[in-house]
C-alpha positions in Angstrom: -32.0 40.0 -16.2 -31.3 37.4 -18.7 -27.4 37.6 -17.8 -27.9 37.8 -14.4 -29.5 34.5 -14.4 -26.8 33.2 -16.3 -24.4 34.2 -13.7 -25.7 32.6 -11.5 -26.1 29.1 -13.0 -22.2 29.7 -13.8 -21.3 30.7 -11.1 -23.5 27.7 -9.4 -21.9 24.8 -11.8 -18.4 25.9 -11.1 -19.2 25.8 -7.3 -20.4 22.2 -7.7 -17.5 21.1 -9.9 -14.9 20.9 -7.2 -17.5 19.1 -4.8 -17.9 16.6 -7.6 -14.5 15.6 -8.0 -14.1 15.2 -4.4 -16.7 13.0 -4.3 -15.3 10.6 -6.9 -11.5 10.5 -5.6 -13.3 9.8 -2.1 -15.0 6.9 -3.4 -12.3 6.0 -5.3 -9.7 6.0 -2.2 -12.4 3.8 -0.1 -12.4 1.1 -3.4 -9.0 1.1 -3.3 -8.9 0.4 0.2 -11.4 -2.3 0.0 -9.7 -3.8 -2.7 -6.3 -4.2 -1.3 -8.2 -5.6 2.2 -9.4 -8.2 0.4 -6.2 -9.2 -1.0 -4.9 -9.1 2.4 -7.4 -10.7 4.6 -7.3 -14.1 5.8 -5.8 -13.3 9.1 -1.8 -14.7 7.4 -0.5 -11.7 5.9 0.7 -8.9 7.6 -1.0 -5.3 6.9 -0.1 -1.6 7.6 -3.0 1.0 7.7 -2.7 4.5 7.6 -5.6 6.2 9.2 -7.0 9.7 7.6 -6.1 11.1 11.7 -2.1 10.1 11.2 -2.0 7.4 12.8 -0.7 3.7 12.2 -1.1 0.4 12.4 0.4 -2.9 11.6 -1.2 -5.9 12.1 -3.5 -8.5 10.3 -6.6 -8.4 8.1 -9.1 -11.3 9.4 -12.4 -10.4 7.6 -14.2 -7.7 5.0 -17.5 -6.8 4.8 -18.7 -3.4 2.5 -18.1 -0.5 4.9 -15.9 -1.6 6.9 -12.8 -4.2 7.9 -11.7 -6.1 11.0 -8.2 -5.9 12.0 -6.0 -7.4 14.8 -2.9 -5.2 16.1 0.1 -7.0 16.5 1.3 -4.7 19.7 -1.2 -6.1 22.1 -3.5 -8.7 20.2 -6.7 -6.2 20.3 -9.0 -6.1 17.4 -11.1 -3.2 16.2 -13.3 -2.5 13.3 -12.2 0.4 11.3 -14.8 1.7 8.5 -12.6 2.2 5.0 -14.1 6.4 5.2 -11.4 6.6 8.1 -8.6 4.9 6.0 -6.0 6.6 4.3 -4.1 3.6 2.9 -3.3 -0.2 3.2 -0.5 -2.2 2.5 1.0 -5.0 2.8 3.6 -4.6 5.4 7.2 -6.9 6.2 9.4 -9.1 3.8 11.5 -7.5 1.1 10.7 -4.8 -0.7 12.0 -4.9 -4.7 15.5 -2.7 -3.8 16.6 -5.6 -1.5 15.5 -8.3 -3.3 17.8 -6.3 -6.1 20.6 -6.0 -3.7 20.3 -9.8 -2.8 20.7 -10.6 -6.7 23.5 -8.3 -7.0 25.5 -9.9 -4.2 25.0 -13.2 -5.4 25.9 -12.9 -9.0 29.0 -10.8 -7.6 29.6 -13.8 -5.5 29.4 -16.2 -8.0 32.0 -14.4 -10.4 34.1 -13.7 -7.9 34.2 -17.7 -6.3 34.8 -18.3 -10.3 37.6 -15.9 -10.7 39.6 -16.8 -7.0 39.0 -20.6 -8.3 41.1 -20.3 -11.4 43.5 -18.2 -9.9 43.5 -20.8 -7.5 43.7 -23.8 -9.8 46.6 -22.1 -11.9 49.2 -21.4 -9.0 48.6 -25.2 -6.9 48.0 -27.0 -10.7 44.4 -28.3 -9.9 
């Protein structure tokens, strides 16, 4: 009788486990999603939320209260509150990521030797 119980409280802890750590990544995706709201709101910077459904939206953050966010579409001006439970993700959305700002540098510094290099080719053949 004495193992049976102690079956059962195993077998009981290792059913709650999983449950647990849902819990906690849950909570932790809904911080995460707070947090980055509140680095986003102010109604200037553009946003992209990924809803837990699939679905998209870009648009701006104009306020942030504990549950929940209000945003404003930018396809047809509408707002709507959306509770952070239903949100997958936000980010920050339009401007240059890091590869292009990369790619920018790259073309100018390739630029700049190559105006260097035509200029004392230049210089040398018309005696500048």
């Amino acid at each position: 009788m004495k193992q049976f119980t102690v079956l059962i409280l195993a077998f009981s802890f290792f059913l709650s486990v999983p449950n647990a750590f849902a819990q906690t990544s849950s909570d932790a995706r809904i911080e995460k999603a707070r947090q980055e709201a509140s680095k986003l709101s102010g109604g200037k910077k553009k946003s992209s939320v990924k809803m837990k459904t699939g679905d998209k939206y870009n648009g701006r953050i104009t306020a942030v209260s504990q549950d929940d966010f209000t945003f404003v579409k930018s396809d047809g001006g509408t707002t709507e509150t959306i509770a952070f439970a239903d949100v997958e993700q936000i980010k920050k959305s339009g401007g240059f990521g890091t590869g292009a700002w990369i790619a920018i540098g790259a073309t100018a510094v390739v630029g700049v030797v190559l105006a260097s290099f035509l200029r004392k080719r230049i210089c040398n053949e018309s005696a500048c």
